[in-house]
Structures are given as C-alpha cells and as structure tokens.
C-alpha positions in Angstrom: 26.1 75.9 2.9 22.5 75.7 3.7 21.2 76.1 0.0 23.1 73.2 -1.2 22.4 71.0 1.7 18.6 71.6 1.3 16.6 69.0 -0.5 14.2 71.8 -1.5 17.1 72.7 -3.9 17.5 69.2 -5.7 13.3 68.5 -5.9 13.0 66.8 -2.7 16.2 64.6 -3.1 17.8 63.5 0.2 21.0 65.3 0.6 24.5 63.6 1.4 27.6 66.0 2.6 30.9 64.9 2.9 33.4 67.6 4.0 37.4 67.4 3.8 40.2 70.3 4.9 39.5 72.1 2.0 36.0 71.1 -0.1 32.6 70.4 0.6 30.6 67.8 -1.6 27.0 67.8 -1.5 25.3 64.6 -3.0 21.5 64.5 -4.7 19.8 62.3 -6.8 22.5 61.5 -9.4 24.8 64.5 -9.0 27.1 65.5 -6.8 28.3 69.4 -6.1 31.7 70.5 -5.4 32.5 73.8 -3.3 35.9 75.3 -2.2 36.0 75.7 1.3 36.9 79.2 2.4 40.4 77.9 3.9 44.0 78.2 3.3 46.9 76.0 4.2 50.4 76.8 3.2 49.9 74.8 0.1 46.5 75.6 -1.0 44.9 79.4 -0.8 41.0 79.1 -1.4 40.6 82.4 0.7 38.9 84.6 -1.8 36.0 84.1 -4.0 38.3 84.5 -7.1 40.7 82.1 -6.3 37.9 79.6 -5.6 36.4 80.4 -9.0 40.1 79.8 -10.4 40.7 75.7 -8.7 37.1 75.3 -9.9 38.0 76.6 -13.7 40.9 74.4 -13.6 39.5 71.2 -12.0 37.2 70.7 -14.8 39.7 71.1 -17.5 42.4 68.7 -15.7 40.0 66.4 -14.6 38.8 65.9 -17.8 41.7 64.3 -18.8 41.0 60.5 -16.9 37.4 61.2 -15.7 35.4 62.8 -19.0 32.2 61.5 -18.0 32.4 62.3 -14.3 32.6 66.4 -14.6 30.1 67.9 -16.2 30.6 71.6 -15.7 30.6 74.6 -13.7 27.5 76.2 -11.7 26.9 78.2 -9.3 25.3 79.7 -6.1 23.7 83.6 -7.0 21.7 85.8 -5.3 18.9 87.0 -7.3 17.8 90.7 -7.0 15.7 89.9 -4.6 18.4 89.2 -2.3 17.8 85.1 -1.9 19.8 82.5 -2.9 20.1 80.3 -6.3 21.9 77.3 -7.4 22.0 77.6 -11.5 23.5 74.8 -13.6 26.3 77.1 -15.2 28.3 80.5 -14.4 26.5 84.0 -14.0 27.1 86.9 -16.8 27.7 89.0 -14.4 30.0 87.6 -11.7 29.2 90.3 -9.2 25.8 87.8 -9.0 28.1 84.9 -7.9 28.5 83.9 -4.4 29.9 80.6 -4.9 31.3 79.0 -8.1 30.4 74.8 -8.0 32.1 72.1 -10.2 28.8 70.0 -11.0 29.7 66.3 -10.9 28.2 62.8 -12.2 27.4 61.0 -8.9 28.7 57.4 -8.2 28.4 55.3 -5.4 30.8 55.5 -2.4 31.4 51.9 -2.3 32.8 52.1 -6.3 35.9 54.3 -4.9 38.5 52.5 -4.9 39.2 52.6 -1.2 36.0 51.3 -0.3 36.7 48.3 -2.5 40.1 48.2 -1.0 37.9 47.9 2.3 36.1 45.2 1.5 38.9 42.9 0.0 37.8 43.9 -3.0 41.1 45.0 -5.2 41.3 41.4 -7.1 44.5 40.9 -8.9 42.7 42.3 -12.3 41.4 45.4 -10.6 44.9 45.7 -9.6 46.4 45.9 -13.0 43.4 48.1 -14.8 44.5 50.5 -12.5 48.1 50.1 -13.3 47.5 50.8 -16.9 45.3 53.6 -16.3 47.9 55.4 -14.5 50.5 54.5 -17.1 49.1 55.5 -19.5 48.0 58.8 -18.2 51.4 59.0 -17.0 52.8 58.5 -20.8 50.3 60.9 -22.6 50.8 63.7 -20.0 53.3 66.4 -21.2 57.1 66.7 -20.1 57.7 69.5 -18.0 61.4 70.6 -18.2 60.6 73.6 -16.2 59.1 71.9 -13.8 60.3 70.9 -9.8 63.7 69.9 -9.4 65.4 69.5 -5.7 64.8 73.0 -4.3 60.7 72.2 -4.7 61.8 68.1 -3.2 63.4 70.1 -0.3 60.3 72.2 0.5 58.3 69.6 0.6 60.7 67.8 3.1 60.6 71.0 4.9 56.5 72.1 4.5 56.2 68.9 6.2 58.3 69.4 9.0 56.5 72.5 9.9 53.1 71.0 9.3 53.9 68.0 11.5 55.1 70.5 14.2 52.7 71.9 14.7 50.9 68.7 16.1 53.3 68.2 19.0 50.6 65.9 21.0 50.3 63.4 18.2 54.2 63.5 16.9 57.3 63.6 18.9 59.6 66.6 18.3 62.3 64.2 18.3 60.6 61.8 16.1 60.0 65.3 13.5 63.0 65.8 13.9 64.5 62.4 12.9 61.9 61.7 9.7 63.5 65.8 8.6 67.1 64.6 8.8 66.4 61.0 7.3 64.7 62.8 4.5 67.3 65.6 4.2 70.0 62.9 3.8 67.9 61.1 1.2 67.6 64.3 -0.9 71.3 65.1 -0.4 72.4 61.2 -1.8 69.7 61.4 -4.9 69.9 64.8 -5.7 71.3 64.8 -8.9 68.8 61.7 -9.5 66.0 64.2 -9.4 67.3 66.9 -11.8 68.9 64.3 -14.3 64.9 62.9 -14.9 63.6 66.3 -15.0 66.0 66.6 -17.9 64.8 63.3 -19.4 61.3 63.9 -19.7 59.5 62.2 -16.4 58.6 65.2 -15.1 55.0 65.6 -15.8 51.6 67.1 -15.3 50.2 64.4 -13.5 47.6 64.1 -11.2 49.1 64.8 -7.8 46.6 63.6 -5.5 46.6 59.8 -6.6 45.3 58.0 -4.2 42.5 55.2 -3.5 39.7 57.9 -2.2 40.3 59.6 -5.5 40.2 56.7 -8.3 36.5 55.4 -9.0 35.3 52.1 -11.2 32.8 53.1 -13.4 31.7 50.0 -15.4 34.2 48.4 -14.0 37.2 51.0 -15.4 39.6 52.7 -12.9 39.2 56.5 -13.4 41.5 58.5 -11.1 39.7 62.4 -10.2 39.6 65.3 -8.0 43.8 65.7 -8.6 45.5 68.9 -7.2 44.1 71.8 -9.2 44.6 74.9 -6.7 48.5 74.9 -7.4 50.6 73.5 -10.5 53.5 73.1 -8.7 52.3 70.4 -6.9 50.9 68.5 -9.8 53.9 68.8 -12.2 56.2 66.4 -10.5 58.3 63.7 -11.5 55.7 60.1 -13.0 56.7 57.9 -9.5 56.4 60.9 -7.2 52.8 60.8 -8.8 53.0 57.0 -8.8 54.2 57.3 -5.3 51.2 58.5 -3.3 49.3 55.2 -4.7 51.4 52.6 -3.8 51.9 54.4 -0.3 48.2 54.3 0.3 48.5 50.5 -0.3 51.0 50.1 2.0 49.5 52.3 4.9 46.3 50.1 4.1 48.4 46.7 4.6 48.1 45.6 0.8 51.6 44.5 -0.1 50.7 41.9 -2.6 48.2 44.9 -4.4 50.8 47.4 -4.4 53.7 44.9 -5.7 51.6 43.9 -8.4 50.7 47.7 -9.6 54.3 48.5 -9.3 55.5 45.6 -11.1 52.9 46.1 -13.6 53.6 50.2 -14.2 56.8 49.5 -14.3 56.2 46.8 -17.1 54.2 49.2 -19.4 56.7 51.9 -18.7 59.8 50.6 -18.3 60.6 53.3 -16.2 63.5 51.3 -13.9 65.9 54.2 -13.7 64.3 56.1 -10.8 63.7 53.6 -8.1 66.5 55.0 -5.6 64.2 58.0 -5.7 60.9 56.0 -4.4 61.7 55.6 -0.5 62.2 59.2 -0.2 58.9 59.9 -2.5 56.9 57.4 -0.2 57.9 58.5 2.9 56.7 62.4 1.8 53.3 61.0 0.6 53.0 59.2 4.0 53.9 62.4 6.0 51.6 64.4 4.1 48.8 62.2 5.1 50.0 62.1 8.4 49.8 65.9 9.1 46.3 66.1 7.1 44.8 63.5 8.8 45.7 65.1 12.1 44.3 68.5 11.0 41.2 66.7 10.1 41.1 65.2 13.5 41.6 68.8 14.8 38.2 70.1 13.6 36.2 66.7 14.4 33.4 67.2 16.3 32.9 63.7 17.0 35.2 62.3 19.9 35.3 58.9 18.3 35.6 60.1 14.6 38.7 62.4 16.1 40.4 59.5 18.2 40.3 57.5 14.8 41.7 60.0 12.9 44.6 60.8 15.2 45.6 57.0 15.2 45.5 56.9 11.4 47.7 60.0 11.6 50.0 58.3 13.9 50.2 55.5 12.0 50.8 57.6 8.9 53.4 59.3 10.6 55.2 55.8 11.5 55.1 54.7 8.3 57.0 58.1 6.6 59.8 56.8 9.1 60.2 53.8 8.2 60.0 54.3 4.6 63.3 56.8 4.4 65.1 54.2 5.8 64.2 50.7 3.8 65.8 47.3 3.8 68.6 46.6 1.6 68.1 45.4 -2.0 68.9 42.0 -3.3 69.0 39.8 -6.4 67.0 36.5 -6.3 66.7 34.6 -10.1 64.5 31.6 -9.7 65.4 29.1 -12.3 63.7 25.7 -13.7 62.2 23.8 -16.4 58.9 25.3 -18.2 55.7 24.0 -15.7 57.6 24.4 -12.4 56.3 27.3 -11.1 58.4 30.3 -11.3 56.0 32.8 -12.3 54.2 31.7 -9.3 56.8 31.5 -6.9 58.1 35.1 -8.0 54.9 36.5 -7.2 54.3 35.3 -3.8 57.7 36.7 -2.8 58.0 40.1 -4.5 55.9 41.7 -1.8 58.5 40.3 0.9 61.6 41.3 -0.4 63.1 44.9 -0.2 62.5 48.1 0.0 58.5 48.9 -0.7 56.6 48.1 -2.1 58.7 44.7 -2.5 60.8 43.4 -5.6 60.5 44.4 -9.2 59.8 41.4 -11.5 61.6 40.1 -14.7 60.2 37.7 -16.3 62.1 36.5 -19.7 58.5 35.4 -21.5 57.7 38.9 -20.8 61.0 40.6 -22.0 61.0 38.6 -24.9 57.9 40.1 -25.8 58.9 43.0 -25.5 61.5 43.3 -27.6 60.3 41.7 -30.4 57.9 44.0 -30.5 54.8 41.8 -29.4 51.9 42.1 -26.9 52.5 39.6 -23.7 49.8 37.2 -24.8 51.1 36.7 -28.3 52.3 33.3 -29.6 55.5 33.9 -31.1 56.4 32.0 -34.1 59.5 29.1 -34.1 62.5 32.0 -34.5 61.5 34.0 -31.5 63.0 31.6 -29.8 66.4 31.5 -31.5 69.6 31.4 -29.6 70.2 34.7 -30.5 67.1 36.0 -29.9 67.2 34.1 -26.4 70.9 35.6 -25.9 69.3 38.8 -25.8 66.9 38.2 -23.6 69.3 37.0 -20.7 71.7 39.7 -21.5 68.7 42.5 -21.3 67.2 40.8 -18.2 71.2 41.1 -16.7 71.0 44.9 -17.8 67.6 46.0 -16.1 68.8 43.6 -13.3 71.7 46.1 -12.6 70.2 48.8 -13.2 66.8 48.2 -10.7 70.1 47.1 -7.9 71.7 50.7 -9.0 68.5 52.4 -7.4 69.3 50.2 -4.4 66.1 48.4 -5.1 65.5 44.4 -4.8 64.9 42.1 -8.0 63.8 38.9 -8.6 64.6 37.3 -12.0 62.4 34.7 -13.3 63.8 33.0 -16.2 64.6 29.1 -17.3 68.2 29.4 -16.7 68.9 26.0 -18.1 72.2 27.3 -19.3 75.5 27.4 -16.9 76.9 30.6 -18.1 73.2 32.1 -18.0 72.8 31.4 -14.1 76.6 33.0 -14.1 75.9 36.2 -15.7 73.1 37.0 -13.3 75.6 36.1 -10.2 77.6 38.4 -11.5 75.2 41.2 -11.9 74.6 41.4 -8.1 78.3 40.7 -7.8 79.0 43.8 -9.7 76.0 45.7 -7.6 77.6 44.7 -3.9 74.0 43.0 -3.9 72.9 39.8 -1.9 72.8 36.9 -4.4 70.2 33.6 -3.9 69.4 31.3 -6.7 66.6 29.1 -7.0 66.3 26.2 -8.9 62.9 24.5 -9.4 62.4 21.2 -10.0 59.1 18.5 -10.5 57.9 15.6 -12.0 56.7 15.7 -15.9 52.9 15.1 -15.3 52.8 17.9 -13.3 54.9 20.3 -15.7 52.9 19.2 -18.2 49.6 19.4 -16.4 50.5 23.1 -15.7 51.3 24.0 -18.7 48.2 22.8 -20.1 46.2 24.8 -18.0 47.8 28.1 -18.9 45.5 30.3 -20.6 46.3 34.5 -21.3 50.1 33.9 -19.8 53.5 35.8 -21.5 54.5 32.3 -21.9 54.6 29.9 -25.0 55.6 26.8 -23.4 53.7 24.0 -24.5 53.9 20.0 -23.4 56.3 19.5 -26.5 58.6 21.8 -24.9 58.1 20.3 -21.8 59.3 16.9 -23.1 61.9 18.5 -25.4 63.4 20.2 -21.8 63.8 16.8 -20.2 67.2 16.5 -22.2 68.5 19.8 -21.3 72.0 19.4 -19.9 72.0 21.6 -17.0 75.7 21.5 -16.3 76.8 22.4 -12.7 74.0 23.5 -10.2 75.1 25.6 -7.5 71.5 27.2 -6.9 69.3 26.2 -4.3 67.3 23.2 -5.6 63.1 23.3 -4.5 61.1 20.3 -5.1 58.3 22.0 -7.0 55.4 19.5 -7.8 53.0 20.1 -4.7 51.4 22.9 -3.7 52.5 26.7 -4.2 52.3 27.2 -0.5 55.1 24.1 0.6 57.0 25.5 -2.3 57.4 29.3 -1.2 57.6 28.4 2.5 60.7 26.3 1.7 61.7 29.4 -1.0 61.4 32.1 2.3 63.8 29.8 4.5 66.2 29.5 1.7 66.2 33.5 1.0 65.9 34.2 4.5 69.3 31.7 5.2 
C-alpha cells in the first residue's frame, strides 16, 4: 500500500517492505507495520476486511504470549472525510472509517532473526539451548487441548499437501507426489492410535504453529519466537513436537544437524516428553512439504528471474527433504561406557547427529538423570548419598526404561553412563535385545593425568566427578568386557573417528 510505504507517513523515515504469500511488513524508524494481504489459500482466508481485522485481533493477543515487548498494538489505515488516507496509531470508533486494520510492531534488526544468525554460523551451542528452553517452556505453560486435532486433521494435512504440491507439476514429479502421499498415508495408518492416545494425555496444545528460524528473534540476546499462525486455530492447536517439529526441520533443510540434535536433546531433557518420537518423521516430513509448496508459490509471483530460480530450488530441495524424512534410517542403541575424565559426554555428542532417524540420537546421560530424580538442577553438587548404590541402581534401571521406550518410537539412542558394573552394561544389551534394536558398546579408556586433567577443567557440567573419584575408579573391578574398547587420551577428533568405524562395523 502506498500510504504505508511512503516515508512522508513515518516523518521522513526511509521505508523497508518485505512481502510474504499472505502479509506485508513495512519497516520505519523503530517500528515495523503489519498488513494482511488480501489473499486466500485453502488454509488461510484473509479475503475480506473483517476477517483481516479478526488475524490482526488475534495476533496481538497470541503473540503476546513469547514476544510481549515486540507487539505493541493495533492501528490502522482510515480515510478521513475528506476522502484521503490516514495511518492512526489505534482502531477507528467507527469501523466503517477503516480501510485496513495494522498490527504495530517494535522493530528489530533483520540480522537478530534467527535465520539470519543461522546464516552466518551464528547459532553457537548456547544460542542453541536458550532456544530450546524457550520453546519448552512455552510448550509446558500452553493449555491442553483435548478437543483439539487428532488423525482426521493429520490426514488433511497429508492430503492439503498433496493438492498444494500438485498443483506445481513443473517443480514436483506427479510420481514423486504421489510417492511422498502414500509414504505419509502409511505413516499415519502405523501411528494412528499414537496421535489420539497424546491428544488424550495432554500434548495437544495451543502452540505456536509457525515455529521456525524466520520467526524466532534474540532480543538482548533472548530467543523470542513471533508472528505464529493466528488466521486459523486449528492449525496452531497441535500436538507439542508437531510444533517442535517445524524447528528442527528448518535446521535440517538448512544443513545444521549438530544445532538441531542439540535442541532436540535438550527439549526433550526439560520435557521429558520421549513417548512420541515414532510420531516425528511423519511430523517432519509435513513441515518440509509445507515449505516446499509455499516456497514454490512464492517463486510463482517473483518478479525477479533470479529471486524466482532461487526459490524454486529451495522448493525442490524442500520437497526432497519431506521424502526422505517419511522414510528414516533404522534406530539403534549405542551406550558408551568408561571411567569419569574419558570423554563420554564428548564422544556422545559428536555422534548423536549421525545416528538415526532425524534429527539424530536422543541423549542419556546418567549425571543428568540423576539429577533429575533427585529432584536437583543439572549443575548442582549433590551431597555423598546421591550417590548411593541404590540411588545409582535407579539411575541405570531409569536410563534402561527411557532407553526402551525412545527404541519403541523406533528412534536411535545413545546411553552415556560409567558402566563400570558387568550386569549394568547387560541390562542395556538387553534393552535393545528386547527392542529388535542394533546394539554397540563403547568402552572408553585413558591414562590418569588426562582423566584427571579433564576433570579439573569441568566447570557448569551435570557431573560431580572430581580427581578423588578419578583415583578412587582406578580400583574398579570391571569384570568381563565385551564392549568395544577406544583409547581415549588424545584428541576428540581420533577418538570419534575410531568410534564412527566401530558403529559403522
């Protein structure tokens, strides 16, 4: 619209537009204004002024909810009785004044979204987990939605998209369509029941439903997801990792593995939520086709020939992606074992984005479970009988438990524990035993200065080791060990090249 892309109307402020399939965003000074585009798609209806004033009502109040300081309020575009136009800061009296309603916005810099920063490298490791816990916790304090979607609304979005990608035959293969339907159709058919049991349970949410990196900002440094789905509720109440699900494909599409392992492993920590990962393929192979049909209706109404070309090739490879997510690589168990100082943690973490289904493995960790269920934060020093033998025989048999139940979801899991113990090492063979799982074990060894060396350089870590424990572990009868042994005391990278052979064998 003219009036809002005229500096005249923001004092002479040089005007930034940014346009997407169904908004326009007008940027001056140090606010940014939001209009619905006059458009309708067969899941969003912005074709009438009222229905436009509707999204706008409801985007403030539900983005409000992780962005506060971003929305300010409503305004809007009115012609005065002399028949010109005006932006006001706030709604008319009399709507019949109103042309267009606006959502009035604190601006922020493009390169503070988080896919900018994703652009540049930029997603460090604690980045990476602020964001986690920001969408935990939005995630926890949203409300339960019994009512809400269950398989019939999984299957229409299985189906929408089909149609959608359809209808961009030059860009998509029919028999490629027609493949991703039936892969997701058989998906739906096996986890069904899945769906509708955590509907029943409570993780079927008002979340955000739009949760990806061009809609999460760092504002003083804080993750703030905004702009989620406010133009149908249907799309929005959905099951926590459907939510979770459009992230963590974004990663992927953007070639972050290691991000997206470590903002799964660390939701899944604060959440604990291990009981729907059989769901997640299907859920990240929707996410990627509805990029994949979006992206190639923004590349229809380019006007640019490059900026088209590139957005047909990111639809492409959106498209690609949705395939090969329905049909993922088989889970697996892998425990790495070894004395406190040889590097499991470390180890763990390097693999997780290699192994399984995406976005890689889910990590235990025992110094973390132990935490847990005493009750304590990760970086707490636990006092003498935390580490009892019963206390520690719960641990193992907890971390055997979520074991099973991440390979029930068909997932992959990597176990990271001491395992001194023979019948310890046991009991986690025989969890992927049980599961019909692939089973490697890892054991860990170095030399005492450098245990001891790493421990002493731990700082903010789950784990309480100290070099008294160190020494006290050199006595450790280890019994009979059938794991794969690692010589552990040089550098991460000889020690996880080594570990990939092994797992790989």
């Amino acid at each position: 619209m003219a009036l809002l892309g005229d500096p005249a109307t923001h004092g002479g402020a040089p005007v930034e537009r940014i346009d997407t399939h169904a908004n326009s965003v007008f940027l001056a000074g140090d606010r940014a204004y939001k209009l619905k585009r006059a458009v309708r798609f067969p899941f969003l209806d912005f074709s009438t002024l009222a229905r436009r004033l509707e999204a706008c009502r409801a985007e403030l109040v539900l983005n409000r909810r992780t962005a506060p300081d971003l929305y300010l309020g409503l305004g809007a575009v009115v012609r005065t009785a002399e028949g010109r136009l005006r932006l006001l800061d706030h709604l008319p009296r009399d709507e019949g004044d109103l042309v267009e309603p606006v959502v009035r916005m604190r601006r922020f810099r493009q390169e503070d979204l988080a896919a900018h920063i994703a652009d540049a490298g930029g997603l460090t490791p604690p980045v990476a987990l602020a964001l986690a816990d920001t969408v935990a916790a939005f995630h926890e304090a949203a409300d339960p939605r019994p009512d809400g979607p269950g398989v019939p609304e999984i299957a229409h979005l299985i189906a929408m998209n089909t149609q959608q990608l359809r209808q961009h035959a030059a860009l998509f293969p029919a028999e490629a369509v027609t493949r991703l339907d039936r892969r997701g159709q058989a998906a739906l058919d096996r986890h069904g029941g899945l769906i509708d049991r955590r509907r029943q349970a409570g993780y079927v949410r008002h979340c955000h439903g739009d949760l990806h990196l061009r809609n999460i900002v760092l504002v003083d440094g804080r993750p703030q997801p905004f702009d989620c789905v406010e133009f149908d509720e249907s799309l929005a109440v959905t099951d926590v990792l459907y939510d979770l699900a459009y992230l963590l494909m974004d990663l992927e599409h953007r070639r972050l593995r290691p991000v997206a392992n470590l903002v799964f492993n660390r939701y899944l920590d604060q959440t604990e939520d291990l009981a729907g990962l059989a769901l997640l393929p299907l859920f990240l192979s929707i996410r990627a086709g509805i990029r994949a049909h979006l992206t190639a209706a923004g590349a229809a109404v380019q006007s640019d020939p490059g900026q088209a070309e590139a957005l047909r090739a990111e639809a492409r490879a959106y498209f690609d992606l949705a395939l090969a997510l329905v049909q993922p690589p088989r889970g697996r168990l892998l425990a790495i074992g070894g004395l406190s100082g040889t590097g499991k943690t470390t180890l763990a973490r390097h693999l997780a984005p290699e192994i399984g289904p995406a976005p890689g493995a889910v990590i235990l960790r025992s110094d973390v479970l132990r935490k847990r269920l005493l009750g304590c934060a990760e970086t707490d020093r636990l006092p003498p009988d935390g580490y009892a033998e019963a206390v520690t025989d719960r641990v193992y048999a907890e971390m055997d438990g979520r074991a099973g139940l991440v390979l029930d979801g068909r997932h992959a899991v990597i176990c990271d524990a001491v395992y001194a113990r023979t019948e310890q090492r046991r009991g986690i063979e025989a969890v992927a035993q049980a599961a019909g799982m692939p089973f490697t074990g890892l054991w860990l060894v170095a030399d005492q200065q450098t245990q001891l060396a790493r421990v002493s350089r731990r700082s903010g870590d789950a784990s309480d080791a100290t070099v008294e424990v160190v020494r006290r572990q050199a006595a450790y009868d280890l019994g009979e060990m059938t794991w794969d042994v690692i010589a552990a005391s040089g550098p991460a990278e000889e020690t996880v090249a080594v570990a990939r052979r092994l797992c790989a064998g």
